[in-house]
N, C-alpha and C positions, 0 to 999 in steps of 0.2 A: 504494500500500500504506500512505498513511498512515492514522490515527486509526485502527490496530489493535493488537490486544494481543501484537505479536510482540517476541519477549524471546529473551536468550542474548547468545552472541557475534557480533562483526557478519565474517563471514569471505564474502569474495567473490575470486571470479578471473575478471576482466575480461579475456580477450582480445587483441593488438593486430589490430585487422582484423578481429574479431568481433562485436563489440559496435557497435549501431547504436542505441542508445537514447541520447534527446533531452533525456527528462526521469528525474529519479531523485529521489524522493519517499516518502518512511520516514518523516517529520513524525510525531512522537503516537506511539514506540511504547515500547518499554522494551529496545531492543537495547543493547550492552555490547562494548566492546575497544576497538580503533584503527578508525578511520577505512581501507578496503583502499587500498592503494595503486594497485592493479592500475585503480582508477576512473579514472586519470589516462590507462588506452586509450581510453576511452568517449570519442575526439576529435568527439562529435557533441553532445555536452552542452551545452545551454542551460541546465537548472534543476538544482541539486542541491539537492534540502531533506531534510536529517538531523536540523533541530531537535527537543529534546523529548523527548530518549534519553536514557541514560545511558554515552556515547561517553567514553572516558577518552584523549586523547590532548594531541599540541601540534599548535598550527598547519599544518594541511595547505597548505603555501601552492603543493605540487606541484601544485593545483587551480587554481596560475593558468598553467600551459600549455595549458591548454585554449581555445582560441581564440576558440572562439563561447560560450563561458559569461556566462549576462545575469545569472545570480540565484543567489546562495550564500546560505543559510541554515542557521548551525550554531547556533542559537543556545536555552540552556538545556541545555546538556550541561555535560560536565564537564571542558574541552582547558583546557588549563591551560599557564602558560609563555611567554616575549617571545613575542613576532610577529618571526619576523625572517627576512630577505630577502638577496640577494644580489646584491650591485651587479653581477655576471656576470651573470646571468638577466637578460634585456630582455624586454620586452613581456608581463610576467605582467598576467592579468587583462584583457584589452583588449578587449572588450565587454560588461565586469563592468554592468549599473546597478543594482543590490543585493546590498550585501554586510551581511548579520546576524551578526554574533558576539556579542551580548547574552546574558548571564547565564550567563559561563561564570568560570574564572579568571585567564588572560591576566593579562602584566604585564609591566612594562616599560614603556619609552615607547613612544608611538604611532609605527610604520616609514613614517618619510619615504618611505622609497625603494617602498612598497609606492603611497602615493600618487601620485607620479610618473609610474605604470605605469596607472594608470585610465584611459585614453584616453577610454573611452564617454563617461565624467564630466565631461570638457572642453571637449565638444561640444553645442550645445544642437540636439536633436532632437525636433523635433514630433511624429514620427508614435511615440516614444516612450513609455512612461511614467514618474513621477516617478524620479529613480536615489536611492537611498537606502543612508545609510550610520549603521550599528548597534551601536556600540561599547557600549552602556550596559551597567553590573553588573560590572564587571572590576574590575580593580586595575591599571588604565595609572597610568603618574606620571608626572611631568616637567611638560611642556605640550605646546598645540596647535601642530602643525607650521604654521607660515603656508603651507607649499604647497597646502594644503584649499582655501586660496583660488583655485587654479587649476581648482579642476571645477566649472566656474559652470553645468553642466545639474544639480549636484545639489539638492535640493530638501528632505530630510530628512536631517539630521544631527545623531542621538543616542549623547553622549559621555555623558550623566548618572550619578551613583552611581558614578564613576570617583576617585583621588588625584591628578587634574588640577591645576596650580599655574600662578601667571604672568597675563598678559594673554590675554584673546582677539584674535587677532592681527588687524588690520584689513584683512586680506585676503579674511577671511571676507565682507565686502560686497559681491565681486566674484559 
């Protein structure tokens, strides 16, 4: 359903045990609210792309229970607010290899602890493709977590147009 002209509130009720879809793809429209929760039944998710909307929320990081999710794309909406994570929660994200949040309002420092949790990223996998990670057009501060340096499959990493400070950490060579 991407690159159409669908607009309003974005209101859905996912199921648990009903929902069998793989990919979820809104890309290009003009929908409006939160992000549904109810997405987080869809435990068959590989792709969610909501970029492009005009989605008003904070970071859905309930998105990283999702087991088999390769590709997260929120990026050009309007989620605004830290990134932040829960040193209780293990293994969010764990077959992430793109994660776009570019051109939203996010702030805060960059979540150590979300990096941590990238499993895919720390593996170099061939039959893959590149893992990519999309911070640019926020308002992060602080500096780059040297733990970036542990996901040596990723291949694109765009922090730009961010109030990043400090050194690039030399971990990043790894």
């Amino acid at each position: 359903m991407q690159h159409n002209n669908l607009s309003g509130t974005f209101k859905s009720n996912f199921s648990i045990g009903n929902c069998y879809l793989t990919s979820f793809n809104l890309y290009g429209n003009k929908l409006e609210g939160r992000i549904p929760r109810s997405l987080a039944n869809c435990q068959r998710l590989e792709v969610v792309d909501l970029g492009d909307n005009l989605l008003n929320d904070t970071s859905p990081m309930w998105l990283g229970t999702l087991t088999v999710l390769q590709v997260l794309s929120l990026r050009s909406n309007k989620l605004h607010g830290p990134i932040r994570t829960s040193s209780f929660i293990k293994n969010l994200f764990p077959k992430l290899q793109i994660k776009d949040l570019a051109s939203n309002a996010f702030t805060g420092e960059l979540p150590v602890n979300l990096f941590q949790n990238l499993e895919a990223m720390k593996r170099v996998n061939q039959t893959l493709n590149e893992s990519t990670v999309d911070f640019s057009s926020n308002r992060f501060k602080e500096h780059i977590p040297g733990i970036m340096g542990d996901l040596i499959a990723l291949r694109v990493l765009n922090l730009s147009h961010n109030e990043l400070q400090g050194h690039i950490p030399p971990s990043l060579g790894n």
